[in-house]
N, CA, C and O atoms as a GROMACS GRO file, in nm:
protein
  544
    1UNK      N    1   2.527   3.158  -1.107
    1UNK     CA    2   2.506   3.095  -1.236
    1UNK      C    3   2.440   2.958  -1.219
    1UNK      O    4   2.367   2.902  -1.301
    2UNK      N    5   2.480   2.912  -1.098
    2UNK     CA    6   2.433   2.743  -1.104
    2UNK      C    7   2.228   2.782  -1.071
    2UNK      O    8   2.130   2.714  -1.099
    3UNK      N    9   2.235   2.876  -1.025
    3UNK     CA   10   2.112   2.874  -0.940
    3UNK      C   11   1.989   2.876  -1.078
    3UNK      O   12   1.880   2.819  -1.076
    4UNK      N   13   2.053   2.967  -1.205
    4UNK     CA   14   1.992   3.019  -1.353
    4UNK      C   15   1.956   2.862  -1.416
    4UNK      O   16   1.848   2.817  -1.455
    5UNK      N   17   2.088   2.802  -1.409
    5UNK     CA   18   2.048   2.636  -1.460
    5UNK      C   19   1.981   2.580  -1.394
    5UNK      O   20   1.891   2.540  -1.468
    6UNK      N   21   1.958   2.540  -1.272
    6UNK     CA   22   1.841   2.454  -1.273
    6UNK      C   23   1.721   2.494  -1.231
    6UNK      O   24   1.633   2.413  -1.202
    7UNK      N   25   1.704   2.643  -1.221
    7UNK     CA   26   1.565   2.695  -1.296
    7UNK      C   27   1.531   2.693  -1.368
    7UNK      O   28   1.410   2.709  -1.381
    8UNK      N   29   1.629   2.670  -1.493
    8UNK     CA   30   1.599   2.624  -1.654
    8UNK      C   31   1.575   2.472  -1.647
    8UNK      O   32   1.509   2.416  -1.735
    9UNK      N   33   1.615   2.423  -1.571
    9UNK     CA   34   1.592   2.236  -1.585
    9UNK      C   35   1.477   2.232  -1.526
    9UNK      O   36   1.388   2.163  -1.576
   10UNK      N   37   1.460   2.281  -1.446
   10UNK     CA   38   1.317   2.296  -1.343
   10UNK      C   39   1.191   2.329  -1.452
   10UNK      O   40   1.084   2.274  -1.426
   11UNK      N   41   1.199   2.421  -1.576
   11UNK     CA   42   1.127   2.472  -1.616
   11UNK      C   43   1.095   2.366  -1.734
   11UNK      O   44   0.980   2.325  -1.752
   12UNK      N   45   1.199   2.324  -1.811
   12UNK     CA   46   1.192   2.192  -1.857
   12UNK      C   47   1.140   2.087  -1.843
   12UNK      O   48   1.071   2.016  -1.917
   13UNK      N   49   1.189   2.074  -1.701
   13UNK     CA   50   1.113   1.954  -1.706
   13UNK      C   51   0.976   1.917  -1.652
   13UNK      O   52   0.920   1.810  -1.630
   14UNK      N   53   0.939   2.069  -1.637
   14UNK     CA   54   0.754   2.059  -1.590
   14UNK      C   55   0.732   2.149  -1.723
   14UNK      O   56   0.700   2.262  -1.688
   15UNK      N   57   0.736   2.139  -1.832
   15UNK     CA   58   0.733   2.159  -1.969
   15UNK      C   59   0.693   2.025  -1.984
   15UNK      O   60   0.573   2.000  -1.979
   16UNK      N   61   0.788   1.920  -2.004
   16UNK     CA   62   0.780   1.813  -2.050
   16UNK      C   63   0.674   1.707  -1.986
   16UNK      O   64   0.636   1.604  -2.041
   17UNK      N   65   0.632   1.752  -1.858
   17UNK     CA   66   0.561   1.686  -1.775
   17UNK      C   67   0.442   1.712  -1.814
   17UNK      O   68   0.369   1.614  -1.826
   18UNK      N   69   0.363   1.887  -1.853
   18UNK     CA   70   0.258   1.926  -1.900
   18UNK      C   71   0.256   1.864  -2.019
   18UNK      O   72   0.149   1.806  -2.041
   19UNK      N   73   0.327   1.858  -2.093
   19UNK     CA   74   0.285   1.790  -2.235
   19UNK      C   75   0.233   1.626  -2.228
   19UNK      O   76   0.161   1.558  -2.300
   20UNK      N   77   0.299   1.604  -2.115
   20UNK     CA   78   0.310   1.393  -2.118
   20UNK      C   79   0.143   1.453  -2.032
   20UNK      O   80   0.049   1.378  -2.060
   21UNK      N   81   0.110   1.560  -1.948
   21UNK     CA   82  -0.036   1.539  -1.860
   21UNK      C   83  -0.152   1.549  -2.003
   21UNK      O   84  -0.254   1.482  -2.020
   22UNK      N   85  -0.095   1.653  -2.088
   22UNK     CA   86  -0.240   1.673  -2.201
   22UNK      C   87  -0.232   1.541  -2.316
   22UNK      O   88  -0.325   1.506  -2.388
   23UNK      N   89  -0.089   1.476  -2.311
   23UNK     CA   90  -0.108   1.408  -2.413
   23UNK      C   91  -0.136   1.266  -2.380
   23UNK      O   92  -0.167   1.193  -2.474
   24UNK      N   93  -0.129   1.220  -2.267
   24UNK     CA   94  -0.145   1.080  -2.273
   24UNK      C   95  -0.322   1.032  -2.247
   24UNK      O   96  -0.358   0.916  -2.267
   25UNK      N   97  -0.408   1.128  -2.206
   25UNK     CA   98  -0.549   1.088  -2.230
   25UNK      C   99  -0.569   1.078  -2.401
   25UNK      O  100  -0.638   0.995  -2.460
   26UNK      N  101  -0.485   1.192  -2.465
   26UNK     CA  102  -0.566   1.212  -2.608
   26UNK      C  103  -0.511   1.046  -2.676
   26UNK      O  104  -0.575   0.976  -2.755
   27UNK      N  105  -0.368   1.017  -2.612
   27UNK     CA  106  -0.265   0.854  -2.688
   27UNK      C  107  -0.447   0.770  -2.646
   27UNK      O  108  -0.535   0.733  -2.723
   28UNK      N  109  -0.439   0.766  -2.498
   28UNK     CA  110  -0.531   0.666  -2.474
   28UNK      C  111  -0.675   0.626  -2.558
   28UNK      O  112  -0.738   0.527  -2.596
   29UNK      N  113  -0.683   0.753  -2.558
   29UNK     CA  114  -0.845   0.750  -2.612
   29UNK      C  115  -0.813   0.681  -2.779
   29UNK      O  116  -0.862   0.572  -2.810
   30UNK      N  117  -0.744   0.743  -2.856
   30UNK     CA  118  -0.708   0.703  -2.970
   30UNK      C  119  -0.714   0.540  -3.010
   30UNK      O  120  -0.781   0.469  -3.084
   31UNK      N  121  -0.570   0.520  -2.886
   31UNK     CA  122  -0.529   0.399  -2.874
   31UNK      C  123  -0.691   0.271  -2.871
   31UNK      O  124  -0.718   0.180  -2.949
   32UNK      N  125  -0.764   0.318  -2.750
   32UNK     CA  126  -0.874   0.254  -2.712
   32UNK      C  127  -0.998   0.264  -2.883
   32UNK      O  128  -1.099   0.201  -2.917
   33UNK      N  129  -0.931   0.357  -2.934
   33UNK     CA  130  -1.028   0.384  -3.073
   33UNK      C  131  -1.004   0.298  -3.201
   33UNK      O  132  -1.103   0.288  -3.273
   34UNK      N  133  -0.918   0.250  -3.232
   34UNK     CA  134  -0.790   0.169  -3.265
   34UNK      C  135  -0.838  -0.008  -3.249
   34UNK      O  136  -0.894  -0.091  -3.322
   35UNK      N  137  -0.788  -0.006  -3.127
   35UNK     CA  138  -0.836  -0.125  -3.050
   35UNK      C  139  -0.978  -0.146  -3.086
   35UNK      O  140  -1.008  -0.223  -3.177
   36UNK      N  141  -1.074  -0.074  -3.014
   36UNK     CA  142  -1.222  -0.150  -3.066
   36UNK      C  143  -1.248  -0.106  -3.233
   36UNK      O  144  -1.367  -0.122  -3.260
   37UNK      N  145  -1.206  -0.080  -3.293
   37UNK     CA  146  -1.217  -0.110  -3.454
   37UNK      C  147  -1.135  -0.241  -3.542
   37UNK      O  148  -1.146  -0.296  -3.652
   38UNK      N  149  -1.074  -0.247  -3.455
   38UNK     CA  150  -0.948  -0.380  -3.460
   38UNK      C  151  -1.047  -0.502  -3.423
   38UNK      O  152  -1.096  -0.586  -3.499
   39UNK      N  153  -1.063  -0.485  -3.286
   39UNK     CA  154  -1.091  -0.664  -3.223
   39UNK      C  155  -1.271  -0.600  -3.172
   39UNK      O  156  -1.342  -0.643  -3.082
   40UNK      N  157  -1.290  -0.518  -3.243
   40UNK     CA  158  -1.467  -0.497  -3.186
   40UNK      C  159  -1.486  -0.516  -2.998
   40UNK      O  160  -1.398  -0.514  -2.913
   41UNK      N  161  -1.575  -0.526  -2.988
   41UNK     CA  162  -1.650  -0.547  -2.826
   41UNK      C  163  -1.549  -0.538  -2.738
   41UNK      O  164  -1.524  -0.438  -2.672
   42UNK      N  165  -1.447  -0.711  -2.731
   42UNK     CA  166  -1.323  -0.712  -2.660
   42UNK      C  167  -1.261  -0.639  -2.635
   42UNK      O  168  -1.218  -0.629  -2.520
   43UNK      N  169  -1.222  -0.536  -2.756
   43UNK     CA  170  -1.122  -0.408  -2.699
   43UNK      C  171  -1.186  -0.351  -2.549
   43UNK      O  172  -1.125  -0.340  -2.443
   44UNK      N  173  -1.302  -0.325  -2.571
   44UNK     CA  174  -1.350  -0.193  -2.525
   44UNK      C  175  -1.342  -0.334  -2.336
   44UNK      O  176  -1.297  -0.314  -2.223
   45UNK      N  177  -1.401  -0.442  -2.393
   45UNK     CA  178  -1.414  -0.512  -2.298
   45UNK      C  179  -1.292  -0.504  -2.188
   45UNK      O  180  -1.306  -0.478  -2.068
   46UNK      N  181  -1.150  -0.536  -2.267
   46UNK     CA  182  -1.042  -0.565  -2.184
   46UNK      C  183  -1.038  -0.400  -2.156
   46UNK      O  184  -0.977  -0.418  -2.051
   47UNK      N  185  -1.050  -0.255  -2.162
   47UNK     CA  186  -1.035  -0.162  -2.127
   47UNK      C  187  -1.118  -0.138  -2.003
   47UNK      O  188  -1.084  -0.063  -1.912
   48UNK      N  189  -1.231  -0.210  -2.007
   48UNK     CA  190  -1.301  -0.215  -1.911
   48UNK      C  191  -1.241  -0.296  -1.803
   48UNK      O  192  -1.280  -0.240  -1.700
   49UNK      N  193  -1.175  -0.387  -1.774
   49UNK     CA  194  -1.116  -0.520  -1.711
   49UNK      C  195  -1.013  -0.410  -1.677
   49UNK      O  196  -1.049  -0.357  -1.572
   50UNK      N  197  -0.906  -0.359  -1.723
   50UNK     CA  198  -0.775  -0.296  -1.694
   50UNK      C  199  -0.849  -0.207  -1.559
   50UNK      O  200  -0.810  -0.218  -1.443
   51UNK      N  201  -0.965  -0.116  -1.604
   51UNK     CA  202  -1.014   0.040  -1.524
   51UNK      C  203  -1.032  -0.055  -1.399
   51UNK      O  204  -0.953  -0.048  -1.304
   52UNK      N  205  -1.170  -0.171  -1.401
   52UNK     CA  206  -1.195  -0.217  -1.237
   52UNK      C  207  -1.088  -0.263  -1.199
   52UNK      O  208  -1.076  -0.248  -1.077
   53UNK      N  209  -0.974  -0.330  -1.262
   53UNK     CA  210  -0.915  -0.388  -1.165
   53UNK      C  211  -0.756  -0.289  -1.120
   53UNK      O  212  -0.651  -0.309  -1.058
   54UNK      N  213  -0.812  -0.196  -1.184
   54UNK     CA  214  -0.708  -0.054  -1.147
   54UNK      C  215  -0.791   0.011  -0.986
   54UNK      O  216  -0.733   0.047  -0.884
   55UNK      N  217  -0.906   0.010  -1.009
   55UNK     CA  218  -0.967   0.043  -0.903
   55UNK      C  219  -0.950  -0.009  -0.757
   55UNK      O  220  -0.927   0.039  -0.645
   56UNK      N  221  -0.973  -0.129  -0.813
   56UNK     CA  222  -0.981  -0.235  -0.742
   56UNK      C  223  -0.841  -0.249  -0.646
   56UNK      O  224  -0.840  -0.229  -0.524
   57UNK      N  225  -0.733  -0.285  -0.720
   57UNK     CA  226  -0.605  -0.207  -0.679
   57UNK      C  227  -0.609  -0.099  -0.551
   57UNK      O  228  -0.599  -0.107  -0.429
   58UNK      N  229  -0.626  -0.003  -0.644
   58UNK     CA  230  -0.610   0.176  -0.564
   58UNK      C  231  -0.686   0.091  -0.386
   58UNK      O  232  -0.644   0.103  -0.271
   59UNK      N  233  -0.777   0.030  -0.427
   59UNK     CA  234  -0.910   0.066  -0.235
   59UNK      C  235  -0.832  -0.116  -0.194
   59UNK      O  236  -0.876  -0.163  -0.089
   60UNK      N  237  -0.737  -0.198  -0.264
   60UNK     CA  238  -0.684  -0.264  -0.176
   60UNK      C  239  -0.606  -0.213  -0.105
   60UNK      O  240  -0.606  -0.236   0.016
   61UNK      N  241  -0.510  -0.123  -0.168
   61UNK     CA  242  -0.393  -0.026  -0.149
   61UNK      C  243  -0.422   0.046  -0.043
   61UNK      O  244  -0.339   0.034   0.047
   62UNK      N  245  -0.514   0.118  -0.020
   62UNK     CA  246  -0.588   0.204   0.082
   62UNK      C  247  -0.651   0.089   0.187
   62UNK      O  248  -0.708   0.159   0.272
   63UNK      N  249  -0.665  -0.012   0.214
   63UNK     CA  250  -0.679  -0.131   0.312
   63UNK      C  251  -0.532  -0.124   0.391
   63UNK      O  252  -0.517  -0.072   0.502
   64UNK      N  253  -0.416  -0.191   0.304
   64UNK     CA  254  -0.298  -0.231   0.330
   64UNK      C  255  -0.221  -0.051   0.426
   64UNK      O  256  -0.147  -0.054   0.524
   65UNK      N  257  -0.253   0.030   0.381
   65UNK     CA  258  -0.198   0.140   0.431
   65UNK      C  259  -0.275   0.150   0.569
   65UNK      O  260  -0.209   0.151   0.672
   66UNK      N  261  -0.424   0.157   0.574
   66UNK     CA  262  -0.468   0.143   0.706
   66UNK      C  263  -0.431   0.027   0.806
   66UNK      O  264  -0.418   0.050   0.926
   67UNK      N  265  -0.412  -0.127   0.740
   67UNK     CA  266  -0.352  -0.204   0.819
   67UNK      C  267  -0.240  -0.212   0.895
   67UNK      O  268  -0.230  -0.245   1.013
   68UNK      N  269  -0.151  -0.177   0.814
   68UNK     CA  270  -0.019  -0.136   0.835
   68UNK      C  271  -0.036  -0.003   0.972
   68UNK      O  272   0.052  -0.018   1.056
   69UNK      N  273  -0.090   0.064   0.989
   69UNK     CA  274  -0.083   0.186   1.096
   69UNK      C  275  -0.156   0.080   1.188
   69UNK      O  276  -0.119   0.086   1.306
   70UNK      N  277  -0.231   0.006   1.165
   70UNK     CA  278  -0.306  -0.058   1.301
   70UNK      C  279  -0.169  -0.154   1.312
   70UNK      O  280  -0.188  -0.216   1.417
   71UNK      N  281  -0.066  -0.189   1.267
   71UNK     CA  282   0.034  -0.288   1.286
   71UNK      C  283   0.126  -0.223   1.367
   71UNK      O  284   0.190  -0.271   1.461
   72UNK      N  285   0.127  -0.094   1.318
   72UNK     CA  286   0.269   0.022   1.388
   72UNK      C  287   0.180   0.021   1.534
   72UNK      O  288   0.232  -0.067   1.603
   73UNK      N  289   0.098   0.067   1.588
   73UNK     CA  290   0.007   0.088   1.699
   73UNK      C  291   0.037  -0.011   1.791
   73UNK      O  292   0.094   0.011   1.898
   74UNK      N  293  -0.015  -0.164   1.736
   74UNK     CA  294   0.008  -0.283   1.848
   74UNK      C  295   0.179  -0.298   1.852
   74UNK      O  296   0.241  -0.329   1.955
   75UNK      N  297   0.224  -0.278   1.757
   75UNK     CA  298   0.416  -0.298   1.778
   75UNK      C  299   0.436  -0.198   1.864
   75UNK      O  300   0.500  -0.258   1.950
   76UNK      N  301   0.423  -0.050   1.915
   76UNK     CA  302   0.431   0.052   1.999
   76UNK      C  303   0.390  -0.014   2.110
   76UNK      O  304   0.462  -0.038   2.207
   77UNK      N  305   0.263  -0.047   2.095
   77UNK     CA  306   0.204  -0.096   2.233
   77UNK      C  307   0.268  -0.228   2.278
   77UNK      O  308   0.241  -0.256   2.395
   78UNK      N  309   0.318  -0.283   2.237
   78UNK     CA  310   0.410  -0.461   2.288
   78UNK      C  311   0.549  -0.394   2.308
   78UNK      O  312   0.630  -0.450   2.382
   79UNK      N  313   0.581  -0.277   2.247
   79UNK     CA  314   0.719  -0.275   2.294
   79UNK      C  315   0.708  -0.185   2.427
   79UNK      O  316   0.793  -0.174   2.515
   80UNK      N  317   0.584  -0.124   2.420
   80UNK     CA  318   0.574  -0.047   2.565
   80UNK      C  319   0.556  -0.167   2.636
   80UNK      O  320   0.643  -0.196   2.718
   81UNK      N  321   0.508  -0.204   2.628
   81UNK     CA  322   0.441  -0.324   2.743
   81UNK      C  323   0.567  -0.399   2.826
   81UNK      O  324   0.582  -0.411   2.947
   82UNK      N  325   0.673  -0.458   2.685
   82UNK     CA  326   0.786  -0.521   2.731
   82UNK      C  327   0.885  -0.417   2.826
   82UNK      O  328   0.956  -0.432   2.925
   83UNK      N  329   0.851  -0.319   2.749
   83UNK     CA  330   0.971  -0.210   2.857
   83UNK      C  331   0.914  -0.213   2.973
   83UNK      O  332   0.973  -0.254   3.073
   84UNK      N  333   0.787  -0.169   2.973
   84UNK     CA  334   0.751  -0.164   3.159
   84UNK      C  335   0.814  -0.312   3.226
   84UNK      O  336   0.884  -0.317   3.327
   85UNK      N  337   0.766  -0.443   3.135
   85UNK     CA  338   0.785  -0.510   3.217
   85UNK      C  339   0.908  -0.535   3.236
   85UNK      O  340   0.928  -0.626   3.317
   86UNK      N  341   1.021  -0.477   3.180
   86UNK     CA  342   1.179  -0.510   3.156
   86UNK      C  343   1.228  -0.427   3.300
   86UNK      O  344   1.301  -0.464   3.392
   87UNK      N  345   1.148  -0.285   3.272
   87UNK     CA  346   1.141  -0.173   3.402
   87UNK      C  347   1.156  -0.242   3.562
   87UNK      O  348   1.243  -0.248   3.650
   88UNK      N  349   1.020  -0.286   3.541
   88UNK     CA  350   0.987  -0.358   3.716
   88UNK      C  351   0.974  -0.431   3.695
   88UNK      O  352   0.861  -0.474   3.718
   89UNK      N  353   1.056  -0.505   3.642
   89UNK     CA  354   1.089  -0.638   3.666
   89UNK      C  355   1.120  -0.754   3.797
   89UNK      O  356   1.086  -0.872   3.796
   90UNK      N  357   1.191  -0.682   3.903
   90UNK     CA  358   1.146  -0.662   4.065
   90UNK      C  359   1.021  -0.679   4.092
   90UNK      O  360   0.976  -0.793   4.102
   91UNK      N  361   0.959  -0.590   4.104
   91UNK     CA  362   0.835  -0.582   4.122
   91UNK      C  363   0.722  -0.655   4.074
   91UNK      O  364   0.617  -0.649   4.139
   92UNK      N  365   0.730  -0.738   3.947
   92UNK     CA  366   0.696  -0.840   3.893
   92UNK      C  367   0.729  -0.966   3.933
   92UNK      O  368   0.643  -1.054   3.940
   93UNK      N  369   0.856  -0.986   3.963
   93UNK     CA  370   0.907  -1.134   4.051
   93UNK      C  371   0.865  -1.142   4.204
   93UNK      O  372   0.854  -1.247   4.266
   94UNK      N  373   0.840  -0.996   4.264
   94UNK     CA  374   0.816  -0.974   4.420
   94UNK      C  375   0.685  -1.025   4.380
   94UNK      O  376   0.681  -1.138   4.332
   95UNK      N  377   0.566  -0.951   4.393
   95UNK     CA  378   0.431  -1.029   4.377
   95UNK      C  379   0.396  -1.122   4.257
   95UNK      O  380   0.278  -1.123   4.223
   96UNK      N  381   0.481  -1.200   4.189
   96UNK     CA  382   0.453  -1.337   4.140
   96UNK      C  383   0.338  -1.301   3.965
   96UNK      O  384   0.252  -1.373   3.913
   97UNK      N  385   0.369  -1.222   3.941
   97UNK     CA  386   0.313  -1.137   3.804
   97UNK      C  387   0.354  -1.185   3.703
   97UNK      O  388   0.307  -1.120   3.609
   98UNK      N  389   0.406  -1.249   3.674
   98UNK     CA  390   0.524  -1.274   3.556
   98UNK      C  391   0.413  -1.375   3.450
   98UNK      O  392   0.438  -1.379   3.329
   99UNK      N  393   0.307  -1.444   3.498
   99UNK     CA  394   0.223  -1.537   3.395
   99UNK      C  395   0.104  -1.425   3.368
   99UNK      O  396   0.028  -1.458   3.276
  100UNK      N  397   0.074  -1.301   3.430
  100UNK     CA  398   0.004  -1.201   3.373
  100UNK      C  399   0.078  -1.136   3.260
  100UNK      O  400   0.098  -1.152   3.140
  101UNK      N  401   0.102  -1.077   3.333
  101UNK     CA  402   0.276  -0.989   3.240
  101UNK      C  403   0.274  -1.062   3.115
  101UNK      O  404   0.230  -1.001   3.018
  102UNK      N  405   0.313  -1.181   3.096
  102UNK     CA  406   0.316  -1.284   2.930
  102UNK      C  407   0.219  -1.276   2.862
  102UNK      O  408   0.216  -1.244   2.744
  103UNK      N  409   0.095  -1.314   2.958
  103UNK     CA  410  -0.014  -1.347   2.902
  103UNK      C  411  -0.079  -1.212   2.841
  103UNK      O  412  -0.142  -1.241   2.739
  104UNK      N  413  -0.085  -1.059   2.874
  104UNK     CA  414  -0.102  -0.950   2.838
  104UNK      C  415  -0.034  -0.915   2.710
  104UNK      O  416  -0.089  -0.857   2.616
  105UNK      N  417   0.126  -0.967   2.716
  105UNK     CA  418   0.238  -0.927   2.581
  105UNK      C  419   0.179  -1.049   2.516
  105UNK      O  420   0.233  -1.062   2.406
  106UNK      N  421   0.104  -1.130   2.534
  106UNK     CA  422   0.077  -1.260   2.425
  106UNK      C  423  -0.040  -1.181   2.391
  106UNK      O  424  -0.081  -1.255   2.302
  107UNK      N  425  -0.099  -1.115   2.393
  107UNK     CA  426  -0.255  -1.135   2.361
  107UNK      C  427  -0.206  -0.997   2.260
  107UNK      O  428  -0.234  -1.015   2.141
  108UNK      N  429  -0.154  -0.895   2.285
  108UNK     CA  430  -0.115  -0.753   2.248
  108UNK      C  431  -0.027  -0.811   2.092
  108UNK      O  432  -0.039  -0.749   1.986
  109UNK      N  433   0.066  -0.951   2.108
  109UNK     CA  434   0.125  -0.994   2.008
  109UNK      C  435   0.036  -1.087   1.844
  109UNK      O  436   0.038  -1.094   1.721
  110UNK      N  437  -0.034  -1.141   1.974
  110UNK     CA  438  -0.180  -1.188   1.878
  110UNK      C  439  -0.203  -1.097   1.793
  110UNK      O  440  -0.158  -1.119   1.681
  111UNK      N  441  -0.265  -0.987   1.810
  111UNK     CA  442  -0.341  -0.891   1.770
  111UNK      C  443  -0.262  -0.792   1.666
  111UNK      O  444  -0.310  -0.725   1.575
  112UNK      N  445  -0.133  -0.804   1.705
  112UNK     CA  446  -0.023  -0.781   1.625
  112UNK      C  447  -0.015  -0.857   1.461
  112UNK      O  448  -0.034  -0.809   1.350
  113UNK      N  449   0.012  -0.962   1.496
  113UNK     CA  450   0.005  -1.135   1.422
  113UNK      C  451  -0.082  -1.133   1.320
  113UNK      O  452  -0.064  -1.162   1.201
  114UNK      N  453  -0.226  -1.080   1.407
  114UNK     CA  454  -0.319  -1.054   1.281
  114UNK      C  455  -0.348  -1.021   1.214
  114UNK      O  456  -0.422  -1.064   1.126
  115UNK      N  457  -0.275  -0.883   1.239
  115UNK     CA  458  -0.279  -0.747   1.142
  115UNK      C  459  -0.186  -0.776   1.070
  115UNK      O  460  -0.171  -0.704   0.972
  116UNK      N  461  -0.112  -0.864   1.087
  116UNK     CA  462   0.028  -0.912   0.968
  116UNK      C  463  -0.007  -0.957   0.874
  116UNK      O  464   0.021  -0.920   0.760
  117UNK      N  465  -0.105  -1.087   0.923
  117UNK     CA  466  -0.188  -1.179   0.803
  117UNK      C  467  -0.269  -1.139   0.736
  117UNK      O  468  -0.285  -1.185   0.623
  118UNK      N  469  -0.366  -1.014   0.800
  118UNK     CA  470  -0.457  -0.939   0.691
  118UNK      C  471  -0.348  -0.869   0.595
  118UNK      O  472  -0.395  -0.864   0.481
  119UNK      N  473  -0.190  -0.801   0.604
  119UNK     CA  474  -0.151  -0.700   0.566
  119UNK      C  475  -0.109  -0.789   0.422
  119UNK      O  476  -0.117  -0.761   0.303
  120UNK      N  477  -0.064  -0.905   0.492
  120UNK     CA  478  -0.004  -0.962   0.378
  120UNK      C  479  -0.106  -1.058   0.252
  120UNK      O  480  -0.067  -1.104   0.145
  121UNK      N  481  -0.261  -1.067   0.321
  121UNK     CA  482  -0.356  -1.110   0.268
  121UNK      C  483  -0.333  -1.028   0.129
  121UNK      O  484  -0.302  -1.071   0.017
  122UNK      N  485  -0.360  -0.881   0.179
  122UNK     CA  486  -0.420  -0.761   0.076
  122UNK      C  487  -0.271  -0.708   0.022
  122UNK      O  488  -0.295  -0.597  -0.025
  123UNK      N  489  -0.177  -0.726   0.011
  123UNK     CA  490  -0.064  -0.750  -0.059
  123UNK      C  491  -0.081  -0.862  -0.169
  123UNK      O  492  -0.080  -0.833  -0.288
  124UNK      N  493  -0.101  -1.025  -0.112
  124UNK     CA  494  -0.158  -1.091  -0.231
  124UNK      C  495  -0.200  -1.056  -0.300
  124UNK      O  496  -0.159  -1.034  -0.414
  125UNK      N  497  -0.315  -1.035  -0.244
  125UNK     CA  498  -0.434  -0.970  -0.352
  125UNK      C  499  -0.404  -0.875  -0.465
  125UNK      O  500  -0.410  -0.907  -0.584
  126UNK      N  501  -0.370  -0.756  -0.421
  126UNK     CA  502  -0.303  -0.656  -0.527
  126UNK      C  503  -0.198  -0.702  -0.607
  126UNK      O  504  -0.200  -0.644  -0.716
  127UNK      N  505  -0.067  -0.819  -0.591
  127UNK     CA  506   0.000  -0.839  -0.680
  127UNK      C  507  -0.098  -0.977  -0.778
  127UNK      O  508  -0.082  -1.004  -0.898
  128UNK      N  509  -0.163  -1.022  -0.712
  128UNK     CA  510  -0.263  -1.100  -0.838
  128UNK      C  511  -0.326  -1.040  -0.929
  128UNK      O  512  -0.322  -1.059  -1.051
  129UNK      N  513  -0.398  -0.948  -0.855
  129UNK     CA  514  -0.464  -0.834  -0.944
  129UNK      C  515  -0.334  -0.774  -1.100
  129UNK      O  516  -0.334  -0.767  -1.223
  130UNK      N  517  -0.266  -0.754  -1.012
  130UNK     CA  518  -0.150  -0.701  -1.083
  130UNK      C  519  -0.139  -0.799  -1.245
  130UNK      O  520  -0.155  -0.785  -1.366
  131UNK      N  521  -0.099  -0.900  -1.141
  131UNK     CA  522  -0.072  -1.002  -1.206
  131UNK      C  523  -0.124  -1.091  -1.383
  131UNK      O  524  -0.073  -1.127  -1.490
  132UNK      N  525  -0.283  -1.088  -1.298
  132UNK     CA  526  -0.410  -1.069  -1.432
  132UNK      C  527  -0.404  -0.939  -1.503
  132UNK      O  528  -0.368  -0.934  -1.621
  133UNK      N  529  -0.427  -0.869  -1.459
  133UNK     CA  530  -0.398  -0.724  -1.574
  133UNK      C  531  -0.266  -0.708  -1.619
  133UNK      O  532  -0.240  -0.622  -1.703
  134UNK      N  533  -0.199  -0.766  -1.581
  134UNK     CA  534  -0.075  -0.733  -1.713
  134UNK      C  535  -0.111  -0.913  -1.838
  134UNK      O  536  -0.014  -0.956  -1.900
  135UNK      N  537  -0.208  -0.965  -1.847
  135UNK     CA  538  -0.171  -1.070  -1.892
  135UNK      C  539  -0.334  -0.961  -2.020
  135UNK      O  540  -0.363  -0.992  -2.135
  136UNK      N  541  -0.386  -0.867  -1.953
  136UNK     CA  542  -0.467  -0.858  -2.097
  136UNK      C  543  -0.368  -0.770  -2.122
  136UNK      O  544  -0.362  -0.712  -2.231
   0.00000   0.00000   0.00000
């Protein structure tokens, strides 16, 4: 019996989902029809302002997701790095390695560092964006 109900909720609620997919272009268009008979040019203007900076959005968004995997990559690679050197660590104090060894996890951390500051650059960015489009 339980399995009958939420095939019925299931069915419901992608019922309700098809209706919100056909009906919210026809609200929009209306809405946008509305608007430029109301405030003329501007309407259509700030509809225009909302779309680029929706766009605009989406391909920062798609930056921040590629950054972020180049961030996971150098964090893999510094924590490998530290394990080897945690590993042979011996072997690092025997032949006198230890200002390579740093200087390799410094440079791998750099590169790390940077990809932080771009990640969080294009995070700005998108909540400004954000930010201006909720103010039209």
């Amino acid at each position: 019996m339980n399995y009958i109900n939420l095939d019925i909720v299931a069915v419901s609620s992608f019922i309700q989902f098809l209706s919100t997919v056909f009906a919210n272009p026809l609200i929009i268009i209306i809405s946008l029809v509305l608007i430029c008979s109301e405030l003329g040019g501007i309407g259509l203007l700030t509809f225009v302002v909302f779309i680029l900076g929706s766009v605009t959005s989406k391909n920062l968004s798609k930056k921040t997701i590629m950054a972020r995997n180049d961030i996971l990559k150098h964090k893999d690679k510094r924590a490998q790095s530290i394990s080897e050197f945690i590993n042979g660590i011996k072997i690092v104090k025997y032949y006198g390695w230890e200002n390579f060894v740093i200087n390799s996890i410094s440079h791998i951390r750099k590169l790390e560092t940077a990809f932080l500051h771009k990640t969080n650059m294009l995070r700005g960015y998108i909540d400004t964006i954000g930010s201006l489009l909720s103010m039209f």
